[in-house]
N, C-alpha and C positions, 0 to 999 in steps of 0.2 A: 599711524593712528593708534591711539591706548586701545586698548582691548576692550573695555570695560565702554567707551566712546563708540565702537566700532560696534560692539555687542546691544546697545542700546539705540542706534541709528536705523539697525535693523528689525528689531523689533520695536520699535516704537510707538503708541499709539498718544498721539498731540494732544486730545479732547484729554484722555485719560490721566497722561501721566505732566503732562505741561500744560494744556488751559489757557483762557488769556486771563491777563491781570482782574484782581477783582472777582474770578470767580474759580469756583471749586477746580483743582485741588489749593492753588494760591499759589506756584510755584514761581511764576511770574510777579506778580506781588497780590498783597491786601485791596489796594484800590486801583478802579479802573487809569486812574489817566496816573499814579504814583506822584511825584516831584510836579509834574506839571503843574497840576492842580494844589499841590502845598509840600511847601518842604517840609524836609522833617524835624525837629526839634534839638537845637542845639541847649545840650542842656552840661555846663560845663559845674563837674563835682568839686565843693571846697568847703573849708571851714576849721578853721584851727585857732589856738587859745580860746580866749572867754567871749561869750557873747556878741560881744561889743567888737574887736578884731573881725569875726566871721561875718558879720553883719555889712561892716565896712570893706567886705570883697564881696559880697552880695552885690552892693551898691553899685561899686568898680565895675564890677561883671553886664548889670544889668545895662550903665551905662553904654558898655564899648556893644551890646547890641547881642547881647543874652537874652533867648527868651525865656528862659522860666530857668528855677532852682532845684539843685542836688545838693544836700546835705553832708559832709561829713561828720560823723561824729567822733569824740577819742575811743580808745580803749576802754576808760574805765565806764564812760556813759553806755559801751557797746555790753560793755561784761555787769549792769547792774548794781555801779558803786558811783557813790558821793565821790566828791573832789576831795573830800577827808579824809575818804577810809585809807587804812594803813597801807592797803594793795594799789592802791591811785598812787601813790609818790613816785614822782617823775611821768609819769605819765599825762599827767593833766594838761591836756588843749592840745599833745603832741601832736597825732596824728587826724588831730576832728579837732570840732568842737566840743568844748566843758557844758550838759546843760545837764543842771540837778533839779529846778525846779519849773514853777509856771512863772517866773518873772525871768526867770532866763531867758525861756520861750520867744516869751514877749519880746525882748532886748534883742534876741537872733533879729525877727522879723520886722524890729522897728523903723516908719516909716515905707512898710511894704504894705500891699493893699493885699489880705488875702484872697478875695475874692477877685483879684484880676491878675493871679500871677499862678503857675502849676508849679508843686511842690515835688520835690522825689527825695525819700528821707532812707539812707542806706544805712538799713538798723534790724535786725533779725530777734536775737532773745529779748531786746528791752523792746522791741516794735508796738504790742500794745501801749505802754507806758505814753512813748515819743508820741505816736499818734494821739492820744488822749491829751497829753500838752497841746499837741498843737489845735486841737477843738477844741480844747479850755479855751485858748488866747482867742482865735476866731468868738470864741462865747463874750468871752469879756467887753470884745469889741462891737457886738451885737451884730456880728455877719452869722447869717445862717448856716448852718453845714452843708445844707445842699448844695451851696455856691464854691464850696473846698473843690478844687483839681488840685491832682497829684495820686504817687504812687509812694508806698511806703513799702521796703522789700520783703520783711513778712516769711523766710525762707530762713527756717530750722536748719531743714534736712542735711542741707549744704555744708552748715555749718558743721554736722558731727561727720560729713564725708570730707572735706576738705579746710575750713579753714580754722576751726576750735572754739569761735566765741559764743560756746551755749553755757545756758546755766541750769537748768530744768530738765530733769529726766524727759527722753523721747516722748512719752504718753502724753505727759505733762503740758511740752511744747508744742503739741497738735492740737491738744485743747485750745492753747492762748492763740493759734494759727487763724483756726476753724471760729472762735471766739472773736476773733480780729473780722473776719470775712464775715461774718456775719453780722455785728454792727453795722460795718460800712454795707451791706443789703437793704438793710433797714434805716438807717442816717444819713451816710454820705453817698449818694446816688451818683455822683459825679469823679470818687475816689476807687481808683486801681489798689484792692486791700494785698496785691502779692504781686513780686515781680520774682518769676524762679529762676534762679542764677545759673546759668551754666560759666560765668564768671570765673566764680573765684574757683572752681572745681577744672578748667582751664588753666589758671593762673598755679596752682599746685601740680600739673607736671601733666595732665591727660590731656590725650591725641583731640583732633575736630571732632572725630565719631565718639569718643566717649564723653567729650562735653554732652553732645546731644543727645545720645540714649543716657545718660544718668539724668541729666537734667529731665528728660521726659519720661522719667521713671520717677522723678518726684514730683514730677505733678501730676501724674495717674494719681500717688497717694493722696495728693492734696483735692485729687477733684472726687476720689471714691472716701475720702473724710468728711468733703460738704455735704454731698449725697446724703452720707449716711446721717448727717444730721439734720438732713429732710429739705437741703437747697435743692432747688429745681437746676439740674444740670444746663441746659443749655442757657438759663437767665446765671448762671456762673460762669460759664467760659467765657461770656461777655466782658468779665471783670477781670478776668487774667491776664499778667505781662510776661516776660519774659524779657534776660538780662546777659546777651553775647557778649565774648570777648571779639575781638578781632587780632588775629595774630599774623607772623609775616606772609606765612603763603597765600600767596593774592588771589589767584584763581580757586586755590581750595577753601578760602574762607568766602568768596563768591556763592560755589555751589554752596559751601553748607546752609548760608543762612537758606536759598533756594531752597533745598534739600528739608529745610526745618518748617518752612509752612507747608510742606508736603507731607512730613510727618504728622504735624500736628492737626490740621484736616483730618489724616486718618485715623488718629488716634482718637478723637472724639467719635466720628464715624462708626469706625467699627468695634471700639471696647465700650463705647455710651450710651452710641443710638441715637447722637445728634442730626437732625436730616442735614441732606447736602443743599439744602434750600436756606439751610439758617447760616447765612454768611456774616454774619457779626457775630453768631457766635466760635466761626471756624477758622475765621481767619487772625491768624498769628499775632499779635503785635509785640515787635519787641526792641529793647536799649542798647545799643551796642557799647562800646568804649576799646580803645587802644589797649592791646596788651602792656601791661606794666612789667611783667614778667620777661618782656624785649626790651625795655632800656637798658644803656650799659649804663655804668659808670668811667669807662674810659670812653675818652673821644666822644662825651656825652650830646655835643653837636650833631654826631651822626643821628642822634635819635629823632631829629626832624623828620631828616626822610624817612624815616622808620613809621613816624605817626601818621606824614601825610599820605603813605604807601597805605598803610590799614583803612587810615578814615575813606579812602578812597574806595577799599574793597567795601568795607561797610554801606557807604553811599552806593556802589552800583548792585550791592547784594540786596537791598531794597530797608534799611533801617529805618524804623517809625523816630528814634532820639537818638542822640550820637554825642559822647564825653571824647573829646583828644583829650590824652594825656601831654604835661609840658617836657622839653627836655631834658630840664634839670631834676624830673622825679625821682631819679637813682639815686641824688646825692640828699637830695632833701624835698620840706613842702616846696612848691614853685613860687616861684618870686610873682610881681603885675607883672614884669616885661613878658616872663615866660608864661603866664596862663592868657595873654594877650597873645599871643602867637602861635596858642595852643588854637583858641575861637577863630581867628585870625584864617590859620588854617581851614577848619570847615566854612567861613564867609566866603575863601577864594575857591573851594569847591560848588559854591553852591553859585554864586553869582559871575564867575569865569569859565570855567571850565568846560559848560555846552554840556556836562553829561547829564544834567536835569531835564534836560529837554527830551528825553530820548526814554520811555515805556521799557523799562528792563534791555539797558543794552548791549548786554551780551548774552542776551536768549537767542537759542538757533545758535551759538557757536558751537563746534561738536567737540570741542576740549569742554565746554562746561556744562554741557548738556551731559554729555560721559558721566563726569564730575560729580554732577549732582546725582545722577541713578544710581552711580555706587555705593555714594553717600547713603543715599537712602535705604538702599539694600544694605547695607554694613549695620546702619544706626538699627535699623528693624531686628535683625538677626541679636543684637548685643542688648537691645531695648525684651526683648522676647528671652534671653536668658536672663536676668534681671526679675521680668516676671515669672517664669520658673521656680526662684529661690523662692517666691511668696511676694516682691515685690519691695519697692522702695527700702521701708522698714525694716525689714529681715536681714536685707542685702547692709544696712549700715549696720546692723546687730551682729552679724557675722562678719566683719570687715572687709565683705566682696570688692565692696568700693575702693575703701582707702586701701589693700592691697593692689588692686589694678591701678588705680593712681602713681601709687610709689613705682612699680616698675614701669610704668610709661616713661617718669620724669627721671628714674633712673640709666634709662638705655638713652633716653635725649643727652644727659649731660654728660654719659660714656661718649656718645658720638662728637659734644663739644671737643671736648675734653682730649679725644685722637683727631680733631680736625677735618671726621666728615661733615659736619654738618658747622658751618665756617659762622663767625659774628664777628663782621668786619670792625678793626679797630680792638678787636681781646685776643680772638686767635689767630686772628690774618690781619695784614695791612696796620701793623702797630707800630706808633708813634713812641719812641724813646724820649724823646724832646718835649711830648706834652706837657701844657702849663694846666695848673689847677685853680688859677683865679675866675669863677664864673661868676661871681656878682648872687651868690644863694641867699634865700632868705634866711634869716637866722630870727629863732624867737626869743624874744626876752623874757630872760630867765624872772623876772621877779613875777609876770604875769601869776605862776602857778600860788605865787603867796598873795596876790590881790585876790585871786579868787577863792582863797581860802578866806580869808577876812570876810568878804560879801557873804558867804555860806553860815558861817560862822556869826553873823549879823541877823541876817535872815531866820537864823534858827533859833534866836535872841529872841527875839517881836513876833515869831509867831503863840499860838494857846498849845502848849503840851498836851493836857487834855484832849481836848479837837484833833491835836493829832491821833492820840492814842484810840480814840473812837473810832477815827477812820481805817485805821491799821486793823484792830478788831475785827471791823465790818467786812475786811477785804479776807481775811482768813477764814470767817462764816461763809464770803460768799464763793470761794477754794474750795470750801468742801464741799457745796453742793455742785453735781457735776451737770446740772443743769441750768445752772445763773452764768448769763454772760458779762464777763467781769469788767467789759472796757467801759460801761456807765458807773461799777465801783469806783476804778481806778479814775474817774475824769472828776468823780466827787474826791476824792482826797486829794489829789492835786490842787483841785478849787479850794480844799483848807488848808493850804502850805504841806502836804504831805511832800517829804522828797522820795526822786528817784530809786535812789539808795532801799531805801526805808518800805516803797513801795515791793522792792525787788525779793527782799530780808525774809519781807512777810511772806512770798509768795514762796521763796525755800523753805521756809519752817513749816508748809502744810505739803508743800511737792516733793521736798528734797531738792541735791544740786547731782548733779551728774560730772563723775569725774573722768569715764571715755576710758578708752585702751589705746596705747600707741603703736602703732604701727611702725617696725624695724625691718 
């Protein structure tokens, strides 16, 4: 028996530290009956070239039995730029979707109801911007905001700890956070304004526990930034998500998710002062998705078992939405066949498998019961230095973070790399004979020049003028640090303001932040 399993057996007290589902601390899950009473949200991520391409795997998707949508967007839309600027070439539609303006918008979600579909848009420094397209479009169409579901991710912080796509000094980008979260307080009643990534912060080389104590160190910051601009804490915890990886170790990514509504009950609890009575605002919810960072690119069929291994810890760690990745993601975007068998896969978890039937069912195992206390002791311990240094902010200012990151994912690929830590088919069990024909999607290159012509059209037929006003208004309303900017930003949109143009203005009054590298 672990030690750590054996040590927490013994001391254990059930009400305390496990509970049943539904209620305080959540360790068991969010809701009392979990899966029985409603699966959870298959919500599969996509979108690449222009508009009209992502739109038409939207369709696809929705079809084969997709409930609701996840957004890609590319690079240049994540980083702030037109499909023109000099820094977009080759990049345009690559890894997302191209959207520069509000007839993009439009054209993504065409023939979608938005008021009958939940949206989840993976977009951080441009997040106000995309959000305001997307209530422009709903405006246009005369649906109300309050009828909007979806989650837009909303999550800086991350970005200057692990993954680089910021554009805006830190301060800056707390503003447009806290700016963001508070519109949807006030508008969209029914819209998740932040999902905080322990993702991509995973995906860049750090262990289970420092997903979860970074991740839950920037949402201390994000929830004592609402605070401080006078949101009522516990009608905000309401509104927060949260955004897991899932990666291969099955029983350790088990407890953690366990582990993480345990955390984060306490953490409201006792650094807030939320009572243990306010169960919507204490209980977790959060998105999981396949580690990407586990596909190979050799013997890229192995990555089946790989997804349906995760998606499966995901489903019994108790996930509110779930992204499979397909298994051709190493080599390229995924082909219909492959995102069809990415969904595919979570359909035969959900409606074969017998594990939805079952209230967390590997609670009371004493490997994951172990499991998770450790977790939670480790995450606390690492989450409590963290706060130490002054917290979230300080910690990426001094590069607490991206240091600890780098050597996590440097002693992992030391141990690939000597063969202890083995990835069948690269450094064991390898195929000499492997064929490279897998049927990958491939983009067509001229897309990047149609979509320059529409851009380039577009900016033809719109009022210079009108633009120029709105641009104006938007740097007046930058400098006041008490006007919340997502109603500026939803009026120049509504007069052809693009992206781009939007973004320009807001570095000429914030600056752009150029980061330190981490060696």
């Amino acid at each position: 028996m672990p030690k750590a399993a054996k040590t927490f057996i013994e001391g254990a007290h059930y009400l305390g530290d496990i509970g049943f589902p539904g209620e305080f601390p959540f360790t068991r899950g969010i809701y009392p009956t979990m899966y029985r009473g409603r699966l959870w949200t298959m919500r599969q991520y996509a979108g690449f070239g222009t508009a009209k391409e992502a739109n038409e795997r939207f369709h696809y998707l929705l079809k084969q039995g997709q409930r609701a949508l996840s957004v890609a967007f590319d690079l240049p839309t994540q980083l702030g730029l037109d499909s023109d600027d000099f820094l977009a070439r080759g990049e345009v539609g690559r890894v997302g979707v191209a959207i520069n303006h509000v007839e993009d918008m439009e054209q993504l979600f065409a023939g979608i109801d938005l008021s009958a579909v939940s949206t989840s848009m993976t977009i951080n420094a441009t997040a106000p911007i995309l959000l305001a397209l997307y209530a422009a479009v709903a405006q246009r169409r005369g649906i109300g905001w309050e009828k909007l579901r979806g989650t837009v991710q909303n999550d800086i912080l991350k970005e200057f700890i692990a993954r680089g796509n910021y554009i805006y000094p830190p301060a800056a980008s707390m503003r447009l956070v806290t700016d963001l979260i508070h519109f949807c307080d006030q508008s969209l009643p029914q819209w998740y304004p932040i999902s905080i990534s322990g993702y991509h912060i995973r995906e860049a080389g750090a262990t289970a526990c420092q997903e979860l104590a970074f991740t839950f160190a920037n949402a201390i910051a994000y929830v004592r930034a609402c605070v401080h601009t006078g949101l009522d804490v516990t009608k905000i915890a309401r509104r927060l998500s949260f955004f897991f990886s899932v990666d291969n170790d099955f029983l350790e990514e088990i407890a953690k998710f366990r582990a993480a509504r345990k955390i984060w009950a306490k953490i409201l609890t006792e650094k807030f002062s939320v009572a243990k009575s306010e169960s919507a605002a204490l209980a977790l919810r959060f998105h999981a998705q396949t580690a990407g960072s586990t596909l190979t690119a050799k013997q890229p069929r192995n990555n089946i078992a790989r997804v349906t291994m995760q998606a499966l810890a995901a489903v019994l760690g108790g996930a509110q939405s779930l992204h499979t990745n397909a298994w051709d993601e190493a080599l390229a975007l995924p082909s219909e066949a492959s995102v069809r068998l990415a969904l595919r896969t979570q359909q035969i978890i959900a409606e074969e498998s017998g594990v939805v039937e079952t209230i967390d069912p590997l609670g009371g195992s004493v490997a994951v019961e172990g499991m998770t206390a450790a977790m939670s002791d480790d995450v606390w311990t690492l989450l409590e230095e963290v706060e130490g240094l002054g917290g979230a902010v300080r910690a990426v200012e001094t590069q607490f973070f991206q240091q600890a990151i780098t050597q996590s994912a440097y002693e992992h690929q030391r141990a690939v790399e000597a063969g202890d830590a083995v990835v069948v088919g690269v450094n064991r069990y390898i195929d000499a004979k492997e064929r490279g024909d897998y049927g990958l999607l491939q983009l067509d290159a001229k897309l990047e020049q149609q979509k320059l012509q529409k851009l380039k059209s577009f900016k033809k037929r719109r009022s210079a003028k009108r633009v120029q006003q709105h641009v104006d208004e938007l740097q007046r309303a930058a400098a006041d640090p008490q006007q919340n900017l997502l109603p500026v930003i939803i009026q120049a949109l509504q007069a052809d303001v693009t992206l781009g143009e939007i973004s320009r203005a807001l570095v000429q009054h914030f600056g752009r932040y150029t980061g330190d590298t981490v060696i």
